[in-house]
C-alpha positions, 0 to 999 in steps of 0.5 A: 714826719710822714712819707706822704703829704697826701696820703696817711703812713698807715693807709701806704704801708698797708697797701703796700704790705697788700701787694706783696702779700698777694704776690707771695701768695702766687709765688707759693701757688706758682710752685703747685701750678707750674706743671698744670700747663705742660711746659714746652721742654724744647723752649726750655732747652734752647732759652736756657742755653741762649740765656747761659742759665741753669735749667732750674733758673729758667724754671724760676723766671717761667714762674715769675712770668706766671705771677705777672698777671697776679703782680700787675692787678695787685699794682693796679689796685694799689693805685686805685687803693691809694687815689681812694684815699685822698680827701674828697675820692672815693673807691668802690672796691671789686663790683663798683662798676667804677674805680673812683669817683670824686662827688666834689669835683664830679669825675668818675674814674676808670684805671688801667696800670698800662695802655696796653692792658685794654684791648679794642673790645674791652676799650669799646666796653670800657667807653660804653659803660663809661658813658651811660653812667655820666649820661644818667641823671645820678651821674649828670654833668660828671666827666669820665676819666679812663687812667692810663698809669703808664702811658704809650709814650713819655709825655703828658696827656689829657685829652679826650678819648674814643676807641672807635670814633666811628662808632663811639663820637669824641665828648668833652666828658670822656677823657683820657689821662695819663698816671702822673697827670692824674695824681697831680690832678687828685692830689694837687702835687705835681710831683705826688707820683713819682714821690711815691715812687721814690719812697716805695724801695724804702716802704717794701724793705721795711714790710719784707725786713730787708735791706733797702736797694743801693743807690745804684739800683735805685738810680736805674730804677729811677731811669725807668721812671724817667723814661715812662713819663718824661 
């Protein structure tokens, strides 16, 4: 029995196995880069002490907090990784120009992880680049879609999208559409999401030889779920 009904065991434990090692890879650099920066020793005096933690801690967290940018590309690529496996998509890889396209139901697809990963000036970028190629002739009658995989507020949303509607008007094929919405749209389960995330704790213990979380853990982590998109 596999993990998935739409995407095969081998192609999810290998982008799984992708994002941790990446993230392995910069908790190792971390250790060499942490001091590149100078580290205000006063901020880390008086967090630490707000906290109740030992200074060594605090130091832990701060590389942690280094590696989240590593952390949130590598997550963003699993998505986009996994949506390019379904029958019928497509994924370009690095230098695409786009994230996914899908020839049979002619959407071009840009993914961001979180809404709040794109900026006014890369939102406008993002639309205009968006927009000249569905306005080509290669790409005519195509509808772009710009995936927010967790949106701003819990609630589906599919609908269309302009970052500045005074300069860039509203069209019916530009749209914006949020993670759960588009992985029932490209897989057609309309709970494909977050079935993937309840598989994940089980997959990343099996990549890192460890125990999976208990059923607590699991239970707080699933609220986070929840309160992303319900």
């Amino acid at each position: 029995m596999s993990y998935l009904p739409y995407i095969a065991d081998d192609l999810l434990l290998f982008y799984t196995k992708d994002v941790l090692d990446r993230v392995m890879v910069a908790y190792t650099e971390s250790e060499a880069k942490i001091h590149s920066n100078v580290i205000d020793p006063f901020s880390a005096l008086f967090d630490a002490m707000r906290q109740g933690i030992t200074v060594e801690d605090w130091l832990n967290q701060e590389r942690s907090r280094q590696v989240q940018k590593t952390l949130q590309n590598a997550v963003g690529d699993f998505h986009q990784n996994i949506l390019g496996s379904i029958d019928g998509w497509h994924n370009p890889g690095r230098g695409g120009g786009y994230d996914l396209i899908s020839h049979e139901n002619k959407i071009l697809v840009e993914i961001k992880n979180k809404h709040n990963t794109l900026n006014s000036s890369g939102a406008e970028s993002t639309y205009g680049k968006l927009t000249r190629y569905i306005d080509s002739d290669e790409y005519k009658d195509f509808t772009a879609y710009v995936v927010f995989i967790v949106p701003k507020s819990p609630s589906d949303f599919n609908g269309l999208w302009s970052p500045n509607q005074e300069k860039m008007p509203l069209r019916e094929d530009v749209r914006k559409i949020d993670g759960e919405s588009f992985y029932k749209l490209v897989t057609g389960y309309d709970d494909a999401l977050e079935n993937l995330f309840d598989i994940l704790p089980d997959i990343i213990a099996q990549e890192l030889k460890t125990q999976s979380l208990e059923s607590h853990e699991k239970f707080i982590l699933k609220e986070l779920f929840t309160k992303a998109y319900k």
